[in-house]
C-alpha positions as CSV (number, residue, x, y, z in Angstrom):
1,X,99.0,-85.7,-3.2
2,X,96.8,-82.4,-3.6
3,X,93.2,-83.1,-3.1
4,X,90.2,-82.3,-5.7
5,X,89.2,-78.9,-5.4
6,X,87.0,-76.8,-7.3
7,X,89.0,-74.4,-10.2
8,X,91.5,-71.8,-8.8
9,X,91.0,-73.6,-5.7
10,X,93.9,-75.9,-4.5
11,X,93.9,-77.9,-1.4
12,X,98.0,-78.8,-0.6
13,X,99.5,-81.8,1.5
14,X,100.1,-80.6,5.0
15,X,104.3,-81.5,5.1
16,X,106.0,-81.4,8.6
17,X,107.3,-78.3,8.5
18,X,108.4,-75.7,11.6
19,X,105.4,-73.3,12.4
20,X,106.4,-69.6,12.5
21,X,108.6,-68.3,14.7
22,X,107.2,-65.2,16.9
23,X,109.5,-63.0,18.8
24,X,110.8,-64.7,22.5
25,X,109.0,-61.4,24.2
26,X,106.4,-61.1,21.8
27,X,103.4,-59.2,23.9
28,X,99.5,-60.1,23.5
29,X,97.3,-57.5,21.3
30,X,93.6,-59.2,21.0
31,X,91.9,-58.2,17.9
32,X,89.0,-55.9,17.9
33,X,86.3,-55.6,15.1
34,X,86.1,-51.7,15.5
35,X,87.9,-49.1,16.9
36,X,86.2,-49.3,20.1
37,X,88.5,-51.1,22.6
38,X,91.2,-51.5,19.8
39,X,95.0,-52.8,21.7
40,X,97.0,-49.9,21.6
41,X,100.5,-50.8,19.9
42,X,103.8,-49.1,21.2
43,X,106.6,-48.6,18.5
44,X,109.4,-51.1,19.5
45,X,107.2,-53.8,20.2
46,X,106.2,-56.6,18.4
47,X,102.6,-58.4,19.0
48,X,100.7,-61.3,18.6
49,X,97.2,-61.2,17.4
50,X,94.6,-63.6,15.1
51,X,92.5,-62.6,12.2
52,X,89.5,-64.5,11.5
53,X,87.2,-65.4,8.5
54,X,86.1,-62.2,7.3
55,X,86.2,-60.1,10.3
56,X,88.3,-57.2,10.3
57,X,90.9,-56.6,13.2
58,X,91.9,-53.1,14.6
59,X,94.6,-51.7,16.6
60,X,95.6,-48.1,17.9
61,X,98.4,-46.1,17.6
62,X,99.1,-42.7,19.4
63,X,101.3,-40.8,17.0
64,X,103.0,-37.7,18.0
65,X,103.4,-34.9,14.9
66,X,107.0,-35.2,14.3
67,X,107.7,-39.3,13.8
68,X,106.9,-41.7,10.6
69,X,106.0,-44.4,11.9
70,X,105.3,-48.1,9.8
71,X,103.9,-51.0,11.3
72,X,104.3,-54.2,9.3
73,X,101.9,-57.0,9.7
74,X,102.9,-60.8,8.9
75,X,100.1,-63.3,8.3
76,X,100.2,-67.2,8.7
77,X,97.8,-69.7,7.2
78,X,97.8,-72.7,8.7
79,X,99.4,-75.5,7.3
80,X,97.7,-77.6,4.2
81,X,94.9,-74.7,4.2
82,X,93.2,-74.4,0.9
83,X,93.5,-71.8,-0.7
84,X,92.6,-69.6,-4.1
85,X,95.0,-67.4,-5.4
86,X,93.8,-64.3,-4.2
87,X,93.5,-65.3,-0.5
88,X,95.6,-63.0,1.0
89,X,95.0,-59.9,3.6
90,X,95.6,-55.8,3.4
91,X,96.4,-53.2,5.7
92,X,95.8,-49.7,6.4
93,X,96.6,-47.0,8.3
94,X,93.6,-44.4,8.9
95,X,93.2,-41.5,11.2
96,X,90.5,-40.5,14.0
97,X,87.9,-39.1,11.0
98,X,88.7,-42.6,9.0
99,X,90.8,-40.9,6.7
100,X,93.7,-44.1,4.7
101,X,97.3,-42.5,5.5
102,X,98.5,-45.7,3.4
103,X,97.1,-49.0,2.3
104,X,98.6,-52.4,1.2
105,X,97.6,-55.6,0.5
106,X,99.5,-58.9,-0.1
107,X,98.3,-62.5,-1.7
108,X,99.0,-65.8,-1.5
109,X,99.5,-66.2,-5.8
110,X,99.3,-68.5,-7.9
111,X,101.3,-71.1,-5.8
112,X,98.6,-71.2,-3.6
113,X,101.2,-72.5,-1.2
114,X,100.4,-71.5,2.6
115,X,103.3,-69.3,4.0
116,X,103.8,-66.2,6.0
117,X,102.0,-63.2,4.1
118,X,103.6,-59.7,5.1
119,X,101.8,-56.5,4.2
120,X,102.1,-52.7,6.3
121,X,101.3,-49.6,6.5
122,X,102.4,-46.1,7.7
123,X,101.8,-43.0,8.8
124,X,104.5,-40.7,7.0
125,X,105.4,-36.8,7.0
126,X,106.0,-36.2,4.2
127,X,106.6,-32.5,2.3
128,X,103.5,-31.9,0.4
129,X,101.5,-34.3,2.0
130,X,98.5,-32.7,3.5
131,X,97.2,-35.7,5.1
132,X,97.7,-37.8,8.4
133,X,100.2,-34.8,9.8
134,X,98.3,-34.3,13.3
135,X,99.3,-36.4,16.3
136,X,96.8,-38.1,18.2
137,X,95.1,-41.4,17.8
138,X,95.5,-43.4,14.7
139,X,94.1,-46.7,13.8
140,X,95.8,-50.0,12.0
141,X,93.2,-52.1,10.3
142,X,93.8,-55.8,8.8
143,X,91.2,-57.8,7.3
144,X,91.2,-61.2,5.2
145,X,91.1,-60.7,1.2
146,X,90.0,-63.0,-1.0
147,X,87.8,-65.4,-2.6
148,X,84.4,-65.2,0.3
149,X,85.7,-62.1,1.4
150,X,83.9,-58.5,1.5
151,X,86.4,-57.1,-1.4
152,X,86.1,-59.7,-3.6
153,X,89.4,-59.8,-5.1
154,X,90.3,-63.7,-5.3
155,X,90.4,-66.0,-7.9
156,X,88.5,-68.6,-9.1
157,X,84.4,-69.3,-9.3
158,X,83.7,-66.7,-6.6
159,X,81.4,-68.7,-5.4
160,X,82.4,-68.3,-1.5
161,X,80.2,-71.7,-0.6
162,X,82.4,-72.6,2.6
163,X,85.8,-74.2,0.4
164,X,88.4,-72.3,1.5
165,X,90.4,-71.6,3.8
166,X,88.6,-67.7,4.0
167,X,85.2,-68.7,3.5
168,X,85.5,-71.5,6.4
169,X,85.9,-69.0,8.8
170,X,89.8,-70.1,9.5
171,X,91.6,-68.3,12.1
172,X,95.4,-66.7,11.3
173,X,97.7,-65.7,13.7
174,X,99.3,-62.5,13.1
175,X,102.5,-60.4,14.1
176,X,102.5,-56.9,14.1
177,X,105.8,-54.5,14.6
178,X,105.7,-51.0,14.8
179,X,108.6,-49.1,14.4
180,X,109.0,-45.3,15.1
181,X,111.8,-43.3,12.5
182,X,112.6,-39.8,14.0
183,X,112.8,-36.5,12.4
184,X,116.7,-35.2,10.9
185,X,118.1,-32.8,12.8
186,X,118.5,-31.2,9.5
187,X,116.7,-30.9,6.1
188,X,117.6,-33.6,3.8
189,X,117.7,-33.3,0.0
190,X,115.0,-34.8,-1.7
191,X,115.9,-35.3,-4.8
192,X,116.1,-38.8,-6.0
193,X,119.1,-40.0,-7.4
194,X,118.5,-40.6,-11.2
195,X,122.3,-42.1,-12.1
196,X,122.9,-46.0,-10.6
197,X,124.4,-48.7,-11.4
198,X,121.3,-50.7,-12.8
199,X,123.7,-53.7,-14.4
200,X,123.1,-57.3,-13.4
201,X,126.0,-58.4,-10.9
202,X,128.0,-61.5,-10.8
203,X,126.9,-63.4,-7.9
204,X,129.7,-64.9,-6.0
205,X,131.2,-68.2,-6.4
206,X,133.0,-68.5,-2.9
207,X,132.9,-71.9,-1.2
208,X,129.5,-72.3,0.3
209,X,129.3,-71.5,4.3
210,X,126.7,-73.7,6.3
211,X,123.8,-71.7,7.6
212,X,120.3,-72.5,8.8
213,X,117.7,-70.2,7.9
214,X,115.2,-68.8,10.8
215,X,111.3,-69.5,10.8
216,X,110.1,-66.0,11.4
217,X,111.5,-62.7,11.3
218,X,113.0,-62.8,14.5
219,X,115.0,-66.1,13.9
220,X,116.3,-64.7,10.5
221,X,119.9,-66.2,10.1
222,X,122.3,-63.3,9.7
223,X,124.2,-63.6,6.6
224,X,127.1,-61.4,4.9
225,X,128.2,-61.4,1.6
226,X,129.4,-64.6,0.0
227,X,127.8,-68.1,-0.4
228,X,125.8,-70.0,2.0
229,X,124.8,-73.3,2.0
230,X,121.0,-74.3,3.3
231,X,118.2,-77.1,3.3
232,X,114.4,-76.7,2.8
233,X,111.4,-78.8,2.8
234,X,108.3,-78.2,0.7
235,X,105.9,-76.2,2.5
236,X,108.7,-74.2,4.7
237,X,109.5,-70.4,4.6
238,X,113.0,-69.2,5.7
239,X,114.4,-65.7,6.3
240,X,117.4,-64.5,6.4
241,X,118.9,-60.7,7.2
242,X,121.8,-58.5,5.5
243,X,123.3,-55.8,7.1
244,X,123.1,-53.0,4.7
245,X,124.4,-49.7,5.1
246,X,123.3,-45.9,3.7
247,X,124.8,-46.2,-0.3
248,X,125.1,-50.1,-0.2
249,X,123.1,-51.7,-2.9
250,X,122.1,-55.5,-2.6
251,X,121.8,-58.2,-4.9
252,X,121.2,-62.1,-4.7
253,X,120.7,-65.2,-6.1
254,X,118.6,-68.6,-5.0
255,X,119.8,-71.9,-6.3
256,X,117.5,-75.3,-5.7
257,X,119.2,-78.3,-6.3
258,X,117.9,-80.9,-8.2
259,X,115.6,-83.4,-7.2
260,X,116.2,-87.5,-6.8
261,X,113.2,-88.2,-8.8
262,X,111.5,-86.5,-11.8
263,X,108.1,-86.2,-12.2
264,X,106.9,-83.3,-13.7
265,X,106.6,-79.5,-13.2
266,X,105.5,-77.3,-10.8
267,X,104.5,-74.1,-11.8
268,X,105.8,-70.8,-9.0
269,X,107.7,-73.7,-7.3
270,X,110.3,-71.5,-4.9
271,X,109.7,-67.9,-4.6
272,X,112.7,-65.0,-2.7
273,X,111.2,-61.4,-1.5
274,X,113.2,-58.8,-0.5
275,X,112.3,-56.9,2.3
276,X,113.2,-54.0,4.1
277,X,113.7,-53.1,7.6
278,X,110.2,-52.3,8.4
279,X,108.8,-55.4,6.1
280,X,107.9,-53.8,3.7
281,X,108.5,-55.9,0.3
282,X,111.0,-54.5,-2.3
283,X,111.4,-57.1,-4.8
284,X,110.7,-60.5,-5.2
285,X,111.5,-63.1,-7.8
286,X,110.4,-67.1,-8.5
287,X,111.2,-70.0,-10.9
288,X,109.5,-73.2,-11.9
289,X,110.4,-76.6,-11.1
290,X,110.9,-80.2,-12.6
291,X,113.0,-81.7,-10.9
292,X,116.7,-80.4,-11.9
293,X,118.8,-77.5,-10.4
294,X,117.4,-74.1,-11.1
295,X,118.1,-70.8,-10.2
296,X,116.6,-67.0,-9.7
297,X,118.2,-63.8,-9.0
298,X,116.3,-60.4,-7.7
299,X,116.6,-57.7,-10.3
300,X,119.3,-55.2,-10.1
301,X,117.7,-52.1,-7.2
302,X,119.2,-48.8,-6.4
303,X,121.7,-48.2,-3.3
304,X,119.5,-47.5,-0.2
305,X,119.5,-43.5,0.8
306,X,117.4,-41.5,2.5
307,X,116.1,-39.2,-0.3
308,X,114.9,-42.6,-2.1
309,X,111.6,-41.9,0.4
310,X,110.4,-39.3,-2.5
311,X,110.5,-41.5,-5.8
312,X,107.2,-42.0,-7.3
313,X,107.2,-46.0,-7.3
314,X,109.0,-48.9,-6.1
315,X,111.2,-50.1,-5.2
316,X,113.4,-47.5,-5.0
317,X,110.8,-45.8,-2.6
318,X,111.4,-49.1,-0.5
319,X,114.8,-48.7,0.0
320,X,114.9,-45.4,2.2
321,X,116.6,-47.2,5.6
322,X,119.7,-48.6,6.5
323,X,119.4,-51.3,8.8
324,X,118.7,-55.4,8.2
325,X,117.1,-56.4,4.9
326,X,115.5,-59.7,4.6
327,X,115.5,-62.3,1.9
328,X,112.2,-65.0,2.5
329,X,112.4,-68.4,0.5
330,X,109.4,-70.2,0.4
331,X,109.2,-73.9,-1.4
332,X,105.9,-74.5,-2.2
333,X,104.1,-77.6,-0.4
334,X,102.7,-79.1,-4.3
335,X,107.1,-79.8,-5.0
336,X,105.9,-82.7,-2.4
337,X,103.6,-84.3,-4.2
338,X,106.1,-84.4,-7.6
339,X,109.4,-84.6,-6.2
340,X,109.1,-86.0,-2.8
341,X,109.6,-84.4,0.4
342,X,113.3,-83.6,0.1
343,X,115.0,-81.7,2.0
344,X,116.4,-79.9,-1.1
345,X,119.8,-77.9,-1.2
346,X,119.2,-74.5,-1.4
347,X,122.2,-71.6,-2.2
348,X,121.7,-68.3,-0.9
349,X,124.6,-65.9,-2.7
350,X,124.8,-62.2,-1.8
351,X,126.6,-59.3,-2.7
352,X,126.9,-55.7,-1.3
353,X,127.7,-53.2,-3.9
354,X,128.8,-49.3,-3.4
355,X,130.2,-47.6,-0.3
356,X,129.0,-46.8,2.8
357,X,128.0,-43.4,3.4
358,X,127.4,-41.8,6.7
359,X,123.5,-41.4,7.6
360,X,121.3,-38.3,7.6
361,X,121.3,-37.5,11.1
362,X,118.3,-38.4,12.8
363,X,117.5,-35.7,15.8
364,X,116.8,-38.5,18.1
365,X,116.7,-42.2,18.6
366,X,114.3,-43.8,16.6
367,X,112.1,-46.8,17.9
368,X,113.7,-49.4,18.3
369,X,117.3,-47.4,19.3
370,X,119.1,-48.4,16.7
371,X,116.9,-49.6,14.4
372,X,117.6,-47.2,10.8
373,X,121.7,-48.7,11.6
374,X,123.4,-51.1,11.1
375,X,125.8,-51.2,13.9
376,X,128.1,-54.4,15.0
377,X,127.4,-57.6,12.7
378,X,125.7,-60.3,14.7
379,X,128.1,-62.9,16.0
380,X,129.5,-65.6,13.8
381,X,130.4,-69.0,15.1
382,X,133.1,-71.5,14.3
383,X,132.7,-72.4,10.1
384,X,132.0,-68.8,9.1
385,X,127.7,-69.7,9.4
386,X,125.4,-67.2,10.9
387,X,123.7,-67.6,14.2
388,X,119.9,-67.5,14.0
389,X,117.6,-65.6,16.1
390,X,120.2,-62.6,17.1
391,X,119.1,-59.5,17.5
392,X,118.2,-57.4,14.4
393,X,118.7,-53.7,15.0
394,X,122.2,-53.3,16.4
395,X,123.8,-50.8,18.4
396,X,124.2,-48.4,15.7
397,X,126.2,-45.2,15.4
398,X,124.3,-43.6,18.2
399,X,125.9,-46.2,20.8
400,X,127.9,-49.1,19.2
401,X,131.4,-49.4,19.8
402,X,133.2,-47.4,17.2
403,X,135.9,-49.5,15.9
404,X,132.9,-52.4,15.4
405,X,131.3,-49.9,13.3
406,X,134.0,-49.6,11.5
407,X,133.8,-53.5,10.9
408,X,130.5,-53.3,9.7
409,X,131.0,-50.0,7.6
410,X,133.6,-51.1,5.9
411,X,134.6,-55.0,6.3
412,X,131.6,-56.7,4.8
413,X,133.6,-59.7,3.0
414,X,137.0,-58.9,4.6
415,X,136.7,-61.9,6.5
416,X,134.9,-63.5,9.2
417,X,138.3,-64.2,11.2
418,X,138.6,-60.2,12.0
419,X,134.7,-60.3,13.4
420,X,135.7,-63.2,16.1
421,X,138.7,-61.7,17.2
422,X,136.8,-58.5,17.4
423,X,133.8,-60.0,19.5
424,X,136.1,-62.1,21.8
425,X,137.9,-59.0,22.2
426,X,134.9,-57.1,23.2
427,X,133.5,-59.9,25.5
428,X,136.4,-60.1,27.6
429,X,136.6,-56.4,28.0
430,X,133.5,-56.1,28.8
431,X,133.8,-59.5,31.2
432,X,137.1,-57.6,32.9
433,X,135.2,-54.5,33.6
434,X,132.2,-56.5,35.4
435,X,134.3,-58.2,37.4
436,X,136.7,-55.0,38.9
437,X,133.1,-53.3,39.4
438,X,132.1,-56.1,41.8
439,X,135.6,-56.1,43.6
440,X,135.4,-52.4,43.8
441,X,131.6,-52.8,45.1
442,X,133.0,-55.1,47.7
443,X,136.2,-52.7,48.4
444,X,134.9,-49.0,48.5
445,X,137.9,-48.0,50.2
446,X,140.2,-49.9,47.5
């Protein structure tokens, strides 16, 4: 059962859960508390770092004048950490002269639930933009918010008097990903599209496909549209990625079973964000919870294009890439304490709306190569789930094989039978062509 806590401070169970999952070759980037010494990050690698107490933590970038370049950073209290509803961290962006290119900031809510907190920031060039255009050295800065913290933005008495998790001083590990998007090749309109199709969509009803979600970004399960079929535990955060391609709008739906025993009603009780490629959030949605099925759909967003970059807001602004979207479910630990500790069936349906359009044409490989397509699907094993922990980017149009682009352009829900055939097809090519290699190698004369 929670513990007493002072108002707007909540002390949770800590359930057996699975910690966050960092990338397998995630590299080492040691916080700094000023620029001095700050870990330089390269674009296309992701890091490992810790934030403590109220410190801040700073990282370097060396930018050249022509890239945009975003670097999300995911947060992790430890489990059963106390916590006030503003507890929670920003991030910025800020030149040599400490000038913010861009600023973001994400809390933990009123759940008050510890689980992975993702906020980013960038360094765009943008038309009319006068800032944050030179290259050079640039600067990524995190810091803790929240009740005890310098900005003062939580929740409850204020008091900062050592009972939370902030105030205590707690260490959080953090992952950090850069990404680099190139310059077009050509000018791009940038007008925003003012015409879509803004109507609620009927989630689909298919037969529900087994799939187990990933603990991190890295281990998202790859998912298509349709119905899949999961578990959770309170406490536990899983992601899962879409393939979505330029003009392709996406929609879901959560569903939580119902509970064995009621007793109750917990307030913000399963929460779904929407992410994009770089992590940056889009749209997120939640529902209450006493004990019987319930379920919670993200509102209707625009189909992803380029010029969405230039809207005023989001999250149309959010949805300027192509590549793998994310949908986070986090159960929050207090369901443990009303409803016991489950697991809980949880329903993830998606649907991919409009067509796929070709992309702007970048001038060069972005950072990751790949990274702004979205290429061959990952591979799909025997039931129709999705494997876990594949790789997120792709091949993409600059190097994929074309008739798998094809798949992915324009077979999302055509069946998963095509996509085996497909990948076996491709393996033993690719095995056959190995193979004559060595026995040329070993035959020159052949």
């Amino acid at each position: 059962m929670a513990s007493a806590s002072l108002p707007g401070r909540v002390a949770v169970a800590a359930p057996d859960v699975p910690s966050y999952a960092f990338a397998d070759d995630v590299r080492s980037a040691p916080a700094t508390t000023g620029t001095t010494g700050a870990a330089r990050l390269e674009p296309g690698a992701t890091y490992r770092s810790s934030l403590r107490g109220e410190d801040k933590a700073y990282y370097r970038l060396e930018l050249d004048g022509m890239s945009d370049v975003y670097v999300s950073v995911t947060a992790i209290p430890r489990a059963g950490a106390t916590l006030a509803a503003g507890d929670g961290i920003s991030v910025s962006v800020q030149d040599a002269d400490s000038v913010t290119c861009s600023s973001d900031s994400v809390t933990v809510g009123t759940a008050v639930s510890p689980q992975p907190l993702t906020a980013w920031g960038a360094r765009e060039l943008l038309p009319g933009k006068g800032l944050c255009r030179k290259a050079g050295t640039y600067y990524v800065v995190v810091e803790r918010t929240g009740t005890g913290s310098s900005s003062g933005t939580g929740s409850g008495s204020g008091s900062g008097e050592g009972d939370t998790d902030l105030s205590d001083g707690r260490t959080w590990d953090l992952e950090l990903a850069p990404v680099s998007e190139a310059p077009l090749a050509k000018a791009a309109a940038t007008r925003v599209p003012e015409v879509w199709d803004s109507s609620t969509p009927t989630p689909p009803v298919d037969e529900p496909v087994s799939v187990r979600g990933g603990a991190g970004f890295a281990e998202a399960a790859a998912v298509e549209q349709g119905v899949r079929s999961d578990e959770i535990v309170p406490g536990q955060t899983l992601f899962y990625k879409v393939p979505v391609d330029w003009g392709q709008q996406l929609s879901a739906t959560v569903d939580l079973g119902s509970a064995e025993k009621n007793s109750g009603y917990v307030v913000d009780a399963l929460e779904m964000t929407l992410y994009n490629p770089v992590r940056a959030s889009v749209k997120d949605t939640g529902i209450g919870y006493g004990g019987s099925q319930k379920s919670a759909s993200l509102p209707p967003v625009p189909p992803v294009g380029y010029a969405n970059r230039y809207a005023p807001t989001d999250p149309t602004k959010s949805l300027r890439f192509a590549g793998s979207y994310y949908l986070v479910v986090h159960l929050a630990a207090q369901v443990a304490d009303r409803f016991g500790e489950g697991p809980y069936g949880l329903t993830l349906r998606v649907r991919l709306g409009g067509s796929a359009q070709a992309g702007p044409g970048y001038a060069r490989q972005s950072v990751p190569q790949g990274f702004f397509d979205v290429g061959a699907p990952d591979p799909v094993p025997s039931g129709g789930g999705s494997l876990a922990g594949a790789d997120a980017s792709g091949d993409g149009a600059s190097g994929g094989d074309p008739a798998m682009k094809a798949v992915a352009v324009g077979g999302i829900g055509t069946g998963s039978v095509l996509l085996m055939v497909l990948g076996v097809w491709t393996l033993t090519a690719r095995r056959r062509a190995a193979a004559q290699m060595r026995v040329n190698a070993q035959n020159p004369t052949a």
